[in-house]
C-alpha angles and dihedrals in degrees: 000000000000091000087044099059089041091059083043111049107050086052086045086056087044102054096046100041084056088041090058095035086062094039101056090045111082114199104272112273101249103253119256115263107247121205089260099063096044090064097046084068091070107071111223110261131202119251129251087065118184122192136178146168098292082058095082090069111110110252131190102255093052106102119207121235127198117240089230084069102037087044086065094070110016118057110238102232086072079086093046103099098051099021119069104233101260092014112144095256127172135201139213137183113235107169151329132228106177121175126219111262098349140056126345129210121214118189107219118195111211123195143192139147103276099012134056129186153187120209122189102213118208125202126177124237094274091063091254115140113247119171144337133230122202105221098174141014124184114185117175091222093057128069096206122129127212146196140179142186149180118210124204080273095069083246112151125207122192109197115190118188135191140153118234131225083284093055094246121143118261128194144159119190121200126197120201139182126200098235129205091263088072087254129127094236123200120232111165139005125186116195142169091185108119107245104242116226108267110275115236114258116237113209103192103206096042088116092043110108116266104199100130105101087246101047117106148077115320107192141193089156136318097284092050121050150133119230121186129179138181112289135206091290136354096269079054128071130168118223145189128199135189136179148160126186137184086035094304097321087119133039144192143188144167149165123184148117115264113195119215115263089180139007082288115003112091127182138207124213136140140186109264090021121099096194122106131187144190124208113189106184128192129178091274109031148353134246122219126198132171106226097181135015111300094172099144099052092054145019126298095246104038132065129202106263154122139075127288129204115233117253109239101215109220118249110231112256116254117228115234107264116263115257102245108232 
């Protein structure tokens, strides 16, 4: 018995002392992704750079990226506009220009089932995201060609190319520069394409009452304006909105409600959308102000902002009174 216990208890020690050594040490936590190795993921590429349409394949040297990393340092609203919200995308790295002491570009694949895309990604010299340039898009519904390029400059053309109901070749070619300001700036476009007559703008709750103080038509010109009408409640108004900037280049709308946050700041915001604005009124104007990223309901390089005259509605004139006989 005495030989047996000797043989038992040192295994017994053992195995709870390794029982309890496992037990109080939980699997190391993965290591945050810093800036630097994010970047490490595009591969450096030569200027001049040419891409195309055959450029969204996937190629072996394209390494994928998880949205859980890219979202760390790119909003997600940047994939709004072409990406449905919740939509399977993935993403690939496709190449990196980065410029001594100064911004870096980084060219980011994005993939779904019907649509395909390359972003040029600019960052300013700090390493901070600033803007985002789609290069190409390629949508299985649509039969428009593109092309892109970056000269030694660091000058970036966008060519689209389509042909129209006579079978003649249409395109519009765009040139940008990333300016000090952190923005994709357009410099130049060249087009054969015929301007349209400008479409009528529908505003959807133009028939709806205005009796709140603050209801009403809010006007810079006729193809950008505020209109805002009597909500649910007086703390409530609906609202439109409609803009375009850089003579039509760039385009915003939205209808919503925005609730009253004071006597006369109101504020839009709804579930499944990111965007978030703000509406300061006065007796006199408004004043609009994007607060988040309302990228899909606007272009890339233009916000909802600025401040809009009210619209003083004409009184109906009123006839001279008939002399009574």
């Amino acid at each position: 018995m005495g030989l047996l216990k000797k043989i038992l208890l040192p295994a017994i020690v053992c195995f709870f002392c390794c029982c309890g050594h496992k037990a109080g040490n939980s699997p190391e936590k993965e290591k945050p992704v810093e800036l630097k190795d994010f970047m490490g993921m595009f591969r450096g590429i030569r200027l001049p750079a040419s891409f195309n349409d055959s450029s969204l394949s996937i190629k072996p040297r394209d390494s994928a990226i998880s949205a859980n990393i890219l979202l760390r340092f790119i909003p997600d609203s940047t994939f709004h506009r072409y990406f449905a919200k919740g939509s399977k995308t993935r993403f690939y790295a496709a190449g990196k220009v980065a410029v001594r002491n100064e911004e870096t570009y980084l060219f980011l694949k994005s993939m779904a089932s019907s649509k395909r895309t390359l972003y040029l990604l600019g960052f300013d010299k700090s390493g901070k995201f600033a803007a985002a340039l789609p290069l190409l898009i390629k949508d299985e519904d649509e039969d428009i060609k593109y092309a892109s390029s970056m000269d030694n400059k660091y000058t970036i053309t966008v060519s689209r190319l389509h042909k129209d109901p006579d079978g003649q070749n249409i395109y519009k070619k765009s040139v940008y520069v990333f300016n000090e300001e952190g923005a994709f700036t357009l410099i130049m476009t060249e087009s054969n394409e015929q301007k349209p007559g400008l479409a009528q703008i529908y505003n959807p709750i133009d028939t709806l009452s205005h009796k709140h103080k603050f209801t009403g038509d809010y006007i810079l010109d006729k193809r950008n304006f505020i209109s805002v009408r009597d909500g649910r409640s007086n703390t409530v108004v609906r609202f439109f909105v409609h803009f375009e900037k850089e003579n039509g280049a760039c385009k915003g709308e939205l209808k919503g409600e925005a609730r009253f946050i004071s006597s006369d700041v109101a504020r839009y915001s709804a579930n499944g959308d990111p965007c978030s604005i703000e509406l300061a009124f006065n007796e006199k104007s408004v004043r609009m102000r994007e607060l988040e990223g309302c990228g899909n309901h606007r272009g890339i390089r233009c916000y909802f902002d600025g401040v809009y005259d009210k619209h003083k509605t004409a009184k109906p004139k009123q006839g001279k009174p008939k002399p009574k006989h």
